[in-house]
Structures are given as structure tokens and as C-alpha cells.
CHARMM-style PDB file with segment names, atoms N, HN, CA, C and O in Angstrom:
ATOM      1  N   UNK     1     122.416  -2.637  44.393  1.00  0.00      PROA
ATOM      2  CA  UNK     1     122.600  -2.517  42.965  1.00  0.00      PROA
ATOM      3  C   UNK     1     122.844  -3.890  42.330  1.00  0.00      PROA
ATOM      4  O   UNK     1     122.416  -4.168  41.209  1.00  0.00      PROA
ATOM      5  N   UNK     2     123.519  -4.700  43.055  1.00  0.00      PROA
ATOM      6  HN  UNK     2     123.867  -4.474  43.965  1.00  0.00      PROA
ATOM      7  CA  UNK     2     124.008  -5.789  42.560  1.00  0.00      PROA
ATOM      8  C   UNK     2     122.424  -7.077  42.244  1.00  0.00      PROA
ATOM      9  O   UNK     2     122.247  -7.848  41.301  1.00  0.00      PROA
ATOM     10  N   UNK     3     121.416  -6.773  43.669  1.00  0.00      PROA
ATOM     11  HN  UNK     3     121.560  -6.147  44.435  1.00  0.00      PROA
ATOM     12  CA  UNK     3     120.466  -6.906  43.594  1.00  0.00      PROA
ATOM     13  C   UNK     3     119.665  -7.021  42.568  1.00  0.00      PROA
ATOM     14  O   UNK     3     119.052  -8.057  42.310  1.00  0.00      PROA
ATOM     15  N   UNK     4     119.586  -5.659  41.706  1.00  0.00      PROA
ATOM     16  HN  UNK     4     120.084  -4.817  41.916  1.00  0.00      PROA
ATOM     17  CA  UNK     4     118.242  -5.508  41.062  1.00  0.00      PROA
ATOM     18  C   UNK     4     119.340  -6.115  39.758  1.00  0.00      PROA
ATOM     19  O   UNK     4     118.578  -6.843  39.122  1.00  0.00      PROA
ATOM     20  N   UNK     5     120.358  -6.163  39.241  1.00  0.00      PROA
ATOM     21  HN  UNK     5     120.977  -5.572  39.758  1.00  0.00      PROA
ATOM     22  CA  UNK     5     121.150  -6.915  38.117  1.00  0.00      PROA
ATOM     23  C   UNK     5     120.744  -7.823  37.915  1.00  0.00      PROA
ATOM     24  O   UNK     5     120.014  -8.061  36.953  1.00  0.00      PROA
ATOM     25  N   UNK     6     121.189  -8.827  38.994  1.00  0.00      PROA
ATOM     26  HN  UNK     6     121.782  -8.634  39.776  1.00  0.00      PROA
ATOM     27  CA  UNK     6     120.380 -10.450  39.248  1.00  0.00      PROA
ATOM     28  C   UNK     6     119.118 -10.321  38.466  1.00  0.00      PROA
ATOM     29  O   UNK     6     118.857 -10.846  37.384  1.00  0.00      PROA
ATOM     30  N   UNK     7     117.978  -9.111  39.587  1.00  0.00      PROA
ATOM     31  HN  UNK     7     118.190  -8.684  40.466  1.00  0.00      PROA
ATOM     32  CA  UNK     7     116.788  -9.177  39.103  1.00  0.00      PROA
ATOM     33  C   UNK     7     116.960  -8.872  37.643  1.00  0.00      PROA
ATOM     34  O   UNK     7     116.054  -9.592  37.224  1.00  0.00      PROA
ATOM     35  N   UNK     8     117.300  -8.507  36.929  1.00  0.00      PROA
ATOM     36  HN  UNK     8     118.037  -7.922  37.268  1.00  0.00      PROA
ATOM     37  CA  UNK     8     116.934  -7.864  35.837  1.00  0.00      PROA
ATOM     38  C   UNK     8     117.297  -9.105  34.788  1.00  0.00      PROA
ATOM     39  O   UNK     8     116.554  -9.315  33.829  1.00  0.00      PROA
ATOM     40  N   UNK     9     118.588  -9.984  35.046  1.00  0.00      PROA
ATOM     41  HN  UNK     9     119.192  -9.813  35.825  1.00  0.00      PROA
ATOM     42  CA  UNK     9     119.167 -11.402  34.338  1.00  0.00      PROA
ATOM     43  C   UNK     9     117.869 -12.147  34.379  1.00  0.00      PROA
ATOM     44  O   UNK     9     117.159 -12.478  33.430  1.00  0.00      PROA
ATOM     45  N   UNK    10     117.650 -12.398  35.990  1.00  0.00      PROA
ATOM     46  HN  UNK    10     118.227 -12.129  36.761  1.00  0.00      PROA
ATOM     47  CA  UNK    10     116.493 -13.198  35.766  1.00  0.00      PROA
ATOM     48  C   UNK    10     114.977 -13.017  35.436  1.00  0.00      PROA
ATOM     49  O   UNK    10     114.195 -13.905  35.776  1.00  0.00      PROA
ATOM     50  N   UNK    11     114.578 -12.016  34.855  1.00  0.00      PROA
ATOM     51  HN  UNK    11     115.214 -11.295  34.579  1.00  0.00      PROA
ATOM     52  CA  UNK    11     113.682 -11.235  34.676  1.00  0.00      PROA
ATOM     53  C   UNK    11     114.153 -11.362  32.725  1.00  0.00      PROA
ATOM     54  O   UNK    11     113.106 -11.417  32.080  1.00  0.00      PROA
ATOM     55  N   UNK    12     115.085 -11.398  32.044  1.00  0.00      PROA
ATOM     56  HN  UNK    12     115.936 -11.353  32.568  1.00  0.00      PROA
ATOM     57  CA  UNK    12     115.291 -11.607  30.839  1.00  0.00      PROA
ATOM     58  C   UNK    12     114.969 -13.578  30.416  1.00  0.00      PROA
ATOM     59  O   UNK    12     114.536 -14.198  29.445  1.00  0.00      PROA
ATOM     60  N   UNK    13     115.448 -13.900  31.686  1.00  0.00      PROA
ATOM     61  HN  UNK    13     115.800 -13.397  32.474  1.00  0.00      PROA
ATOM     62  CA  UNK    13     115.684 -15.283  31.694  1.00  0.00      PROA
ATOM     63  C   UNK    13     114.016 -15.937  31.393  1.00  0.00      PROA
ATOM     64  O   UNK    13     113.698 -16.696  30.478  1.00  0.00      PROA
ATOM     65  N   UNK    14     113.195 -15.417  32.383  1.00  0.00      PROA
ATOM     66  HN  UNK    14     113.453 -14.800  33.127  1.00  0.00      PROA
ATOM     67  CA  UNK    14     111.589 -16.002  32.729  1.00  0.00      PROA
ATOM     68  C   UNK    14     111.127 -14.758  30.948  1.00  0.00      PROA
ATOM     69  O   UNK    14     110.323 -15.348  30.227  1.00  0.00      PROA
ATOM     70  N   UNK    15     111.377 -13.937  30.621  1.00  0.00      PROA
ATOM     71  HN  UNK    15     112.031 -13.458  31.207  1.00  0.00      PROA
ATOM     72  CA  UNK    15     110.792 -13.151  29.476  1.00  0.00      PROA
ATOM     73  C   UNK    15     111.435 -14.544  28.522  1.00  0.00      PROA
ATOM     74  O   UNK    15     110.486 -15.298  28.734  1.00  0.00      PROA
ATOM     75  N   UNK    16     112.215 -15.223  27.796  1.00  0.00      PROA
ATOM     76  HN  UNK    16     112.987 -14.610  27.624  1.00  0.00      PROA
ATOM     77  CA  UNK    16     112.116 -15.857  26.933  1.00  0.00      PROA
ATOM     78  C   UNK    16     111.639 -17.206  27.402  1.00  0.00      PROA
ATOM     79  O   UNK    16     111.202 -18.040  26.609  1.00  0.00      PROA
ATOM     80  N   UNK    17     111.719 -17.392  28.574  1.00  0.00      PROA
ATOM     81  HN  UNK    17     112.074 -16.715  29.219  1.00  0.00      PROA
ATOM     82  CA  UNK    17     111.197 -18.709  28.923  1.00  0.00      PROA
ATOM     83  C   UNK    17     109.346 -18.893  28.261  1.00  0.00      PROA
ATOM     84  O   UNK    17     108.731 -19.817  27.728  1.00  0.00      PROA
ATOM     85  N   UNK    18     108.947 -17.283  28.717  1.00  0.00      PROA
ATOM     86  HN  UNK    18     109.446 -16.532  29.150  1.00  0.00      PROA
ATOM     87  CA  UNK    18     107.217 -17.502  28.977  1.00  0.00      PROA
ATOM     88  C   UNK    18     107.240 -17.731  27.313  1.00  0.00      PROA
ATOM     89  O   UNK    18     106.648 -18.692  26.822  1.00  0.00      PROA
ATOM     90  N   UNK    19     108.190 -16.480  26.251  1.00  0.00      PROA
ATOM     91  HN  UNK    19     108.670 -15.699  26.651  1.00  0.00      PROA
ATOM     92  CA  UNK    19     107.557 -16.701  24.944  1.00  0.00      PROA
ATOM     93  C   UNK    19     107.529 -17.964  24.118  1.00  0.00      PROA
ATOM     94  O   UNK    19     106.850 -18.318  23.154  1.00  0.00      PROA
ATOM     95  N   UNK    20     108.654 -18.617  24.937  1.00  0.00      PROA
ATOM     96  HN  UNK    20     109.205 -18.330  25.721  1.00  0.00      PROA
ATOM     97  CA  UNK    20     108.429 -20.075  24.461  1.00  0.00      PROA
ATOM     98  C   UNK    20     107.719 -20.899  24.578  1.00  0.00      PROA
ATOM     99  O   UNK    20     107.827 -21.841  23.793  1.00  0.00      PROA
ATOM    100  N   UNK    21     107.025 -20.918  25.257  1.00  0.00      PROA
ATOM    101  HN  UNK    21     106.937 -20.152  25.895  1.00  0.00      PROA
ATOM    102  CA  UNK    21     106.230 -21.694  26.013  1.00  0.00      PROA
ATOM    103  C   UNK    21     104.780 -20.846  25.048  1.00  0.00      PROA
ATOM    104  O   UNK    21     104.277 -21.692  24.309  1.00  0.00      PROA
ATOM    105  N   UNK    22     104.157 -19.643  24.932  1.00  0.00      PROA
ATOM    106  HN  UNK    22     104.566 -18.955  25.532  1.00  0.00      PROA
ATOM    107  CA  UNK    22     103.062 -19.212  24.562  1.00  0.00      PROA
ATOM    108  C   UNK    22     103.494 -19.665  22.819  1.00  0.00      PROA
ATOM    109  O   UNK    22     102.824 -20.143  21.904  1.00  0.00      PROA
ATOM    110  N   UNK    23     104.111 -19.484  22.869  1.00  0.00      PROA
ATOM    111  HN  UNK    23     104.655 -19.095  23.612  1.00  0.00      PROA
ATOM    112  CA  UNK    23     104.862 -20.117  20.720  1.00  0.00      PROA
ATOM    113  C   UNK    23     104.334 -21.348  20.783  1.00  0.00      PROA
ATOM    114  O   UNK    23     103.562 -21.664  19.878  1.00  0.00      PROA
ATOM    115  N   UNK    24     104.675 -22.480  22.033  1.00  0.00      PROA
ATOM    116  HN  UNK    24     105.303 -22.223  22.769  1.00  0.00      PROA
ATOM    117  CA  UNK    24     103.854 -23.981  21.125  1.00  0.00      PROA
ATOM    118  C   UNK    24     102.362 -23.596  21.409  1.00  0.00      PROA
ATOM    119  O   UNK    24     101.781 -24.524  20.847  1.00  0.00      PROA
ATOM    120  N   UNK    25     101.674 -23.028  21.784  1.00  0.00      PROA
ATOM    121  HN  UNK    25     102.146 -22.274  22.241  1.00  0.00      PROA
ATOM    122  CA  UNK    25     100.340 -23.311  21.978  1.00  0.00      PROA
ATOM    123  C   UNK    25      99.233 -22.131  21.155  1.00  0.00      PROA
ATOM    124  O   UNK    25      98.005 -22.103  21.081  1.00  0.00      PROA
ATOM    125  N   UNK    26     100.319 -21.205  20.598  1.00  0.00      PROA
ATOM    126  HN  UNK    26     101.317 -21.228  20.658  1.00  0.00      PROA
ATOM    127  CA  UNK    26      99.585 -20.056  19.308  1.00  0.00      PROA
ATOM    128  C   UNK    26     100.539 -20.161  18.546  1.00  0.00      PROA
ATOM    129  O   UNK    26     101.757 -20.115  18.713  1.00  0.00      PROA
ATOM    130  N   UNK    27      99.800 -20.329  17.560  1.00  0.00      PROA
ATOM    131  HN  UNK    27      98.811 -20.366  17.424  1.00  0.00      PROA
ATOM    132  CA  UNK    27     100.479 -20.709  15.988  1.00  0.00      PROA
ATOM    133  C   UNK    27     101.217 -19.693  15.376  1.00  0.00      PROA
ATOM    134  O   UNK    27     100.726 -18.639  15.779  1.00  0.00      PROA
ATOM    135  N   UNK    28     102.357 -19.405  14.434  1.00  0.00      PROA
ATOM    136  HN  UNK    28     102.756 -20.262  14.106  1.00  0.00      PROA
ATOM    137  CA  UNK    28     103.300 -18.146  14.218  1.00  0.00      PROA
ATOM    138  C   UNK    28     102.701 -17.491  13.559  1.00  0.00      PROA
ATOM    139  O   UNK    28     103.259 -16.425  13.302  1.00  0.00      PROA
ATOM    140  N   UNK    29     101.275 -17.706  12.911  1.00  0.00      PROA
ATOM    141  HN  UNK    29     100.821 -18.573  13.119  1.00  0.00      PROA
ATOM    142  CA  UNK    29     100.877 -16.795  12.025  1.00  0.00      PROA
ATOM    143  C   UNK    29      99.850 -15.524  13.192  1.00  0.00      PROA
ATOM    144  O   UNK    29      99.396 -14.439  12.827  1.00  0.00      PROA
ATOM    145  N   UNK    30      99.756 -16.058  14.388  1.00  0.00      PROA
ATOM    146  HN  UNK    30     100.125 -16.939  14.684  1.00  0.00      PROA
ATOM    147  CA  UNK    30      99.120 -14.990  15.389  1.00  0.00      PROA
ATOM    148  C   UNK    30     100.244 -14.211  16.384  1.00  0.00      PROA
ATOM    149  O   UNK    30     100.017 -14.235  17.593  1.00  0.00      PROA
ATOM    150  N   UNK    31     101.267 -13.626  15.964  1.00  0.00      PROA
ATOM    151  HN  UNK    31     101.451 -13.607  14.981  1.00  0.00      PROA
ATOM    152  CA  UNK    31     102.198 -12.584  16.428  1.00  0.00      PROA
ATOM    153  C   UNK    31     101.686 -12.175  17.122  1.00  0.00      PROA
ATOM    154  O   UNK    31     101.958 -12.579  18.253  1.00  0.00      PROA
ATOM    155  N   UNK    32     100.623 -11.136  17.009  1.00  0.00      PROA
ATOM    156  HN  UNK    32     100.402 -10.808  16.090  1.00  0.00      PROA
ATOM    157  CA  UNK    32     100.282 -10.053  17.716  1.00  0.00      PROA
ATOM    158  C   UNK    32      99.262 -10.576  18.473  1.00  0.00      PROA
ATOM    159  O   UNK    32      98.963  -9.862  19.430  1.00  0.00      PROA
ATOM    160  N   UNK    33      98.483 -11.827  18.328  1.00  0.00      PROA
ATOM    161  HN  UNK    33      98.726 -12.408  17.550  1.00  0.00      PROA
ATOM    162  CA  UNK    33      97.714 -12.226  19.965  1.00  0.00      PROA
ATOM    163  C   UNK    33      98.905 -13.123  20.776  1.00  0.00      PROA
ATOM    164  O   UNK    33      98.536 -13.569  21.863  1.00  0.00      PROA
ATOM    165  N   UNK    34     100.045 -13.378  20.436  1.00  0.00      PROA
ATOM    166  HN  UNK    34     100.345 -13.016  19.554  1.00  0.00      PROA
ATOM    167  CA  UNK    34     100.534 -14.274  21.572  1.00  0.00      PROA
ATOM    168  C   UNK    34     101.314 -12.894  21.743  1.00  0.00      PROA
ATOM    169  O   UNK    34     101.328 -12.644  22.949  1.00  0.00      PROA
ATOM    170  N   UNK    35     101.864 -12.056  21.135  1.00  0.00      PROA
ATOM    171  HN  UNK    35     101.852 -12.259  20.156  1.00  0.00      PROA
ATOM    172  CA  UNK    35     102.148 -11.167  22.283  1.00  0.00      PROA
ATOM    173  C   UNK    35     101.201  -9.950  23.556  1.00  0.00      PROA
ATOM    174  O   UNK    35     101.475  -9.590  24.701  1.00  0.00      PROA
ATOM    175  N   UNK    36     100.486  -9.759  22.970  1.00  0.00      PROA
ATOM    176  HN  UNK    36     100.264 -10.051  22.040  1.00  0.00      PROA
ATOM    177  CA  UNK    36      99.104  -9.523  23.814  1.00  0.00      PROA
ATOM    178  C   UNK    36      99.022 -10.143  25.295  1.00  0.00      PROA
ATOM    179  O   UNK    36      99.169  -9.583  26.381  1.00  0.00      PROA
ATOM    180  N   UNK    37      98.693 -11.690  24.935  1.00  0.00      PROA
ATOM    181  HN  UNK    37      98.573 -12.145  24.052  1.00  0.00      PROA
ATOM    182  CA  UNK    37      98.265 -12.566  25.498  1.00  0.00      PROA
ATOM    183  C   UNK    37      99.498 -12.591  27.236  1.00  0.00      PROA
ATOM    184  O   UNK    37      99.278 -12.610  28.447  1.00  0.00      PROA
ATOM    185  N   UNK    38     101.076 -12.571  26.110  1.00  0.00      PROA
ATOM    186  HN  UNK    38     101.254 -12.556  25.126  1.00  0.00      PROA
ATOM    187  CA  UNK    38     101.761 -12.773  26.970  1.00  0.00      PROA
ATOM    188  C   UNK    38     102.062 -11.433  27.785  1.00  0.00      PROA
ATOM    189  O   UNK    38     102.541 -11.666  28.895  1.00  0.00      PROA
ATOM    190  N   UNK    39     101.875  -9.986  27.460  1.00  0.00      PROA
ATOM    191  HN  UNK    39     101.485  -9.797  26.558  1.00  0.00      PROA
ATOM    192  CA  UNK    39     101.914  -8.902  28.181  1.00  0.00      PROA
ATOM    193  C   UNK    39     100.988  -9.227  29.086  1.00  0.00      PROA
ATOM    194  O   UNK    39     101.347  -9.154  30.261  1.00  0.00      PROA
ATOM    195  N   UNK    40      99.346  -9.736  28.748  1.00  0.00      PROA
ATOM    196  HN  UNK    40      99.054  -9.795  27.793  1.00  0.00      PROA
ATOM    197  CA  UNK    40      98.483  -9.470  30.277  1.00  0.00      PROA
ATOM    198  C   UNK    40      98.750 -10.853  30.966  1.00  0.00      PROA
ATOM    199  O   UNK    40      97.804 -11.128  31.704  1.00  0.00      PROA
ATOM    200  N   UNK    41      99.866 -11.951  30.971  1.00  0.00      PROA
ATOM    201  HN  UNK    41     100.635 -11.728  30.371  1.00  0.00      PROA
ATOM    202  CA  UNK    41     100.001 -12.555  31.381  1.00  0.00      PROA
ATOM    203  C   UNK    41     101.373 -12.304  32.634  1.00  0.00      PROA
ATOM    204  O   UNK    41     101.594 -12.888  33.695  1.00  0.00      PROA
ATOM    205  N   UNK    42     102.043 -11.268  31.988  1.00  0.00      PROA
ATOM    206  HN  UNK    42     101.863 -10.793  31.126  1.00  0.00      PROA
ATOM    207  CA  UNK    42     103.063 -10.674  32.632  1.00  0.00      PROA
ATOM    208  C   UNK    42     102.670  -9.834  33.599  1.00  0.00      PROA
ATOM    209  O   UNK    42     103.133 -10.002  34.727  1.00  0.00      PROA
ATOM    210  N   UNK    43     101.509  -8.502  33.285  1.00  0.00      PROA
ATOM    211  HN  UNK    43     101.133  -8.365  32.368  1.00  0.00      PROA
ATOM    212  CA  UNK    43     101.001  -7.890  34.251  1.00  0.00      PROA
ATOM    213  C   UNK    43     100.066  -8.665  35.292  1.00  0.00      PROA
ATOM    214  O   UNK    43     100.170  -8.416  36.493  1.00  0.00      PROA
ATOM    215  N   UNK    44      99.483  -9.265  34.988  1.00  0.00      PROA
ATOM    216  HN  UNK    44      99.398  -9.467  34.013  1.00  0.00      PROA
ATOM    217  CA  UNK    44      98.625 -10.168  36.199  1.00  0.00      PROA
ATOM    218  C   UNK    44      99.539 -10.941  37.340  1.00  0.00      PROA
ATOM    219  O   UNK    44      99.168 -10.850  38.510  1.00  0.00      PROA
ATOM    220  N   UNK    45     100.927 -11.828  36.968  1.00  0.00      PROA
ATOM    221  HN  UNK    45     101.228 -11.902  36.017  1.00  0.00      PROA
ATOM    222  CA  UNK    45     101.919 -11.905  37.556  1.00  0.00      PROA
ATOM    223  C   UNK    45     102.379 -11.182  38.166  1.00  0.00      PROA
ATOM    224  O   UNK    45     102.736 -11.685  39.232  1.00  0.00      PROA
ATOM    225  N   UNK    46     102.725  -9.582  38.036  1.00  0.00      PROA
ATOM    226  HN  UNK    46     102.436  -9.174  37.170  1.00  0.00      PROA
ATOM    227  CA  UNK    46     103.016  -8.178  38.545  1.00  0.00      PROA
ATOM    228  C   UNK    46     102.129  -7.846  39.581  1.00  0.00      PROA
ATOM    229  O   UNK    46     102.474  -7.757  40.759  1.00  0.00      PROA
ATOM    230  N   UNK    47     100.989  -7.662  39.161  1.00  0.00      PROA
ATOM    231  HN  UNK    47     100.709  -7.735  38.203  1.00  0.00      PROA
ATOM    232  CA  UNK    47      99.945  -7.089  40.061  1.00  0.00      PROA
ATOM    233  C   UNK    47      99.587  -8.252  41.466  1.00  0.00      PROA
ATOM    234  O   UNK    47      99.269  -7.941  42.614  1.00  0.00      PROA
ATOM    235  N   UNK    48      99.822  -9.987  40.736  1.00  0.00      PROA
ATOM    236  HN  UNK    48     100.080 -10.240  39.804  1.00  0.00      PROA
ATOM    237  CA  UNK    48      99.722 -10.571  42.214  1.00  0.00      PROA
ATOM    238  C   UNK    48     100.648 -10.294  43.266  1.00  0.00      PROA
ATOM    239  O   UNK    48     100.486  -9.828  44.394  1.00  0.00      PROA
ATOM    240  N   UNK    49     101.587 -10.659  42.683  1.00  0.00      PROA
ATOM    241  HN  UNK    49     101.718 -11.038  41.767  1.00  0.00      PROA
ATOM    242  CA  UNK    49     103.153 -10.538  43.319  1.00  0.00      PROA
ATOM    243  C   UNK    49     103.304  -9.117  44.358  1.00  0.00      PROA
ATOM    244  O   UNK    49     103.785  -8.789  45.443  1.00  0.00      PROA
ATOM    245  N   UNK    50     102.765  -8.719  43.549  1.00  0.00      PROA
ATOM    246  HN  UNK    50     102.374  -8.985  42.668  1.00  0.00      PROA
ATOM    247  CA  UNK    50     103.139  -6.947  44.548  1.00  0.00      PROA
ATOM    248  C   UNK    50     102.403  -6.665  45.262  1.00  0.00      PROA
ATOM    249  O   UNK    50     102.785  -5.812  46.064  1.00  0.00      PROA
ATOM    250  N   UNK    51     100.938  -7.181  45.419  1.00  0.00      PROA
ATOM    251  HN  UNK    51     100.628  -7.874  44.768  1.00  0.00      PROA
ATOM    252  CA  UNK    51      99.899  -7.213  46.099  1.00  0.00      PROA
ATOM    253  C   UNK    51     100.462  -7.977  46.927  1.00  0.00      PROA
ATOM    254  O   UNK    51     101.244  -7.428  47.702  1.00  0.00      PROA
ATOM    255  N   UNK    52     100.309  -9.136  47.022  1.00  0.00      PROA
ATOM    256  HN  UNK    52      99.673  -9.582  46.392  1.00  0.00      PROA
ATOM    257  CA  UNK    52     100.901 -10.045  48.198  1.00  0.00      PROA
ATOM    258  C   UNK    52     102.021  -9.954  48.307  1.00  0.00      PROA
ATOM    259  O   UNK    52     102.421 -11.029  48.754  1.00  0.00      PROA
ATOM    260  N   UNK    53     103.041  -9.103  48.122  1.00  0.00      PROA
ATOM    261  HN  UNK    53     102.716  -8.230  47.758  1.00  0.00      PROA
ATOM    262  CA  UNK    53     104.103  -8.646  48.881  1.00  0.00      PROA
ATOM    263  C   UNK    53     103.923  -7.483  49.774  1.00  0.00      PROA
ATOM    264  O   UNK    53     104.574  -7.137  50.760  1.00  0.00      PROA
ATOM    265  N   UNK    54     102.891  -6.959  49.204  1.00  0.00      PROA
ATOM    266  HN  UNK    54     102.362  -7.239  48.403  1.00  0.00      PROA
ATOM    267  CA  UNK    54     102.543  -5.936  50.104  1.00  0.00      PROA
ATOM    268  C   UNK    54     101.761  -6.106  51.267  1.00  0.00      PROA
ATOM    269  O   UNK    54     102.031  -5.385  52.227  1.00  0.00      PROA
ATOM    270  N   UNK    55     100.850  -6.919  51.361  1.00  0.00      PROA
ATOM    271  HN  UNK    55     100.630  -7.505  50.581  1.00  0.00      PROA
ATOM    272  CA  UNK    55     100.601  -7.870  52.593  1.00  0.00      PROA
ATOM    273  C   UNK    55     101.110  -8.050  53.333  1.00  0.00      PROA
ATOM    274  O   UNK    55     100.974  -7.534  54.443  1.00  0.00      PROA
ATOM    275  N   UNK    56     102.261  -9.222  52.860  1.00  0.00      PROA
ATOM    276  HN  UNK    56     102.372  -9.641  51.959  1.00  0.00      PROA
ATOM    277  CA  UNK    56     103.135  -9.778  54.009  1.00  0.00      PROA
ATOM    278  C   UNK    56     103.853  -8.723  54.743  1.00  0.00      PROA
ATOM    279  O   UNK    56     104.102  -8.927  55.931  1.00  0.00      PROA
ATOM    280  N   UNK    57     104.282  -7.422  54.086  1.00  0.00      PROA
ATOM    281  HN  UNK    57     104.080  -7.256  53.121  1.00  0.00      PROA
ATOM    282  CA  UNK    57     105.147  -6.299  54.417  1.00  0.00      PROA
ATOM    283  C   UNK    57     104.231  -5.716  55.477  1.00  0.00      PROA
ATOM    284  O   UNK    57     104.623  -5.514  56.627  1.00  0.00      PROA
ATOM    285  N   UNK    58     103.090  -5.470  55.090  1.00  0.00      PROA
ATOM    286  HN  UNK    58     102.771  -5.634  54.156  1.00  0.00      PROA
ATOM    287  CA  UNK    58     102.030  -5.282  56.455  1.00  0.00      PROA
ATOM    288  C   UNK    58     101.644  -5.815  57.272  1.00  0.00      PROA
ATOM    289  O   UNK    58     101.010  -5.206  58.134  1.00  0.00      PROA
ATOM    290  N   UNK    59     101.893  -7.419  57.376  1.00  0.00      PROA
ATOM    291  HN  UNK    59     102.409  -7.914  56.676  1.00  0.00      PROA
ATOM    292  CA  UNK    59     101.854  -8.602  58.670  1.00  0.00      PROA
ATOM    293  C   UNK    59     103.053  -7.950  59.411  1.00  0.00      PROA
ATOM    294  O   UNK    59     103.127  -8.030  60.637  1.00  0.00      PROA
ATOM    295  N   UNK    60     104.160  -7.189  58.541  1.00  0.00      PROA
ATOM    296  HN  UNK    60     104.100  -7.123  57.545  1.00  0.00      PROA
ATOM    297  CA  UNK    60     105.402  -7.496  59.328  1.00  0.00      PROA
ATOM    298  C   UNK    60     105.684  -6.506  59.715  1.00  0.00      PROA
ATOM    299  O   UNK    60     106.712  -6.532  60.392  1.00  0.00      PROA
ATOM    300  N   UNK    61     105.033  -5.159  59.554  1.00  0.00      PROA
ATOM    301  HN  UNK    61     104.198  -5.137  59.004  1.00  0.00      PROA
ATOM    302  CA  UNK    61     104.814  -4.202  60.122  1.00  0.00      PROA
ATOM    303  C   UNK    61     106.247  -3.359  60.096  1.00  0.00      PROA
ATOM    304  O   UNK    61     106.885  -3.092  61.114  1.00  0.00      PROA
ATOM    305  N   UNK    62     106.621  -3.003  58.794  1.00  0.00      PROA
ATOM    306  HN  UNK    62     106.103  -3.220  57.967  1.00  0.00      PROA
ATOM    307  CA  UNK    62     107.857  -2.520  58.113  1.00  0.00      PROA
ATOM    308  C   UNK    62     106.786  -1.451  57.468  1.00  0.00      PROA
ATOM    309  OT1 UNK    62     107.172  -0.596  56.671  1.00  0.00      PROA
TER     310      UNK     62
END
């Protein structure tokens, strides 16, 4: 439990990090493509991550 907390702090922590970062490079008048942009930037992160965790979990034969 204490686990997924952490996860969840640092999981708030990298969510304002990315929007800052997508803010200098789309201008404030495009709201709704830098948030777009940054959801399929979040799921593609998701989908690698879990994929190749799921891999290694199958090298390791768990």
C-alpha cells in the first residue's frame, strides 16, 4: 500500500513535470492540442513500460 502512494506522488510529480514542458513548445492559445498531445504521450509511455515489463517478467519466469 505504501508502494502504490509513492507511486501515485510520483506519478502527480512526472504529470506536471510533462505539462510543463509541452506549455513551452505549444502556445496557450492551443489548450486542447497540448492536452491531446500530452494524453497520447502518456499512453504510449504506458503501453511501452508494461509491455517490457511484461517481458522481463517472462525472462524471469514469475
Amino acid at each position: 500500500m505504501v508502494g502504490t502512494a509513492f507511486g501515485l506522488v510520483a506519478a502527480l510529480a512526472w504529470n506536471e513535470a510533462i505539462k510543463k514542458l509541452i506549455e513551452q513548445f505549444i502556445p496557450k492559445g492551443k489548450g486542447v492540442l497540448s492536452l491531446f498531445l500530452y494524453a497520447i504521450l502518456v499512453t504510449l509511455a504506458a503501453v511501452i513500460i508494461t509491455t517490457r515489463l511484461g517481458r522481463i517478467k517472462e525472462r524471469i519466469g514469475e
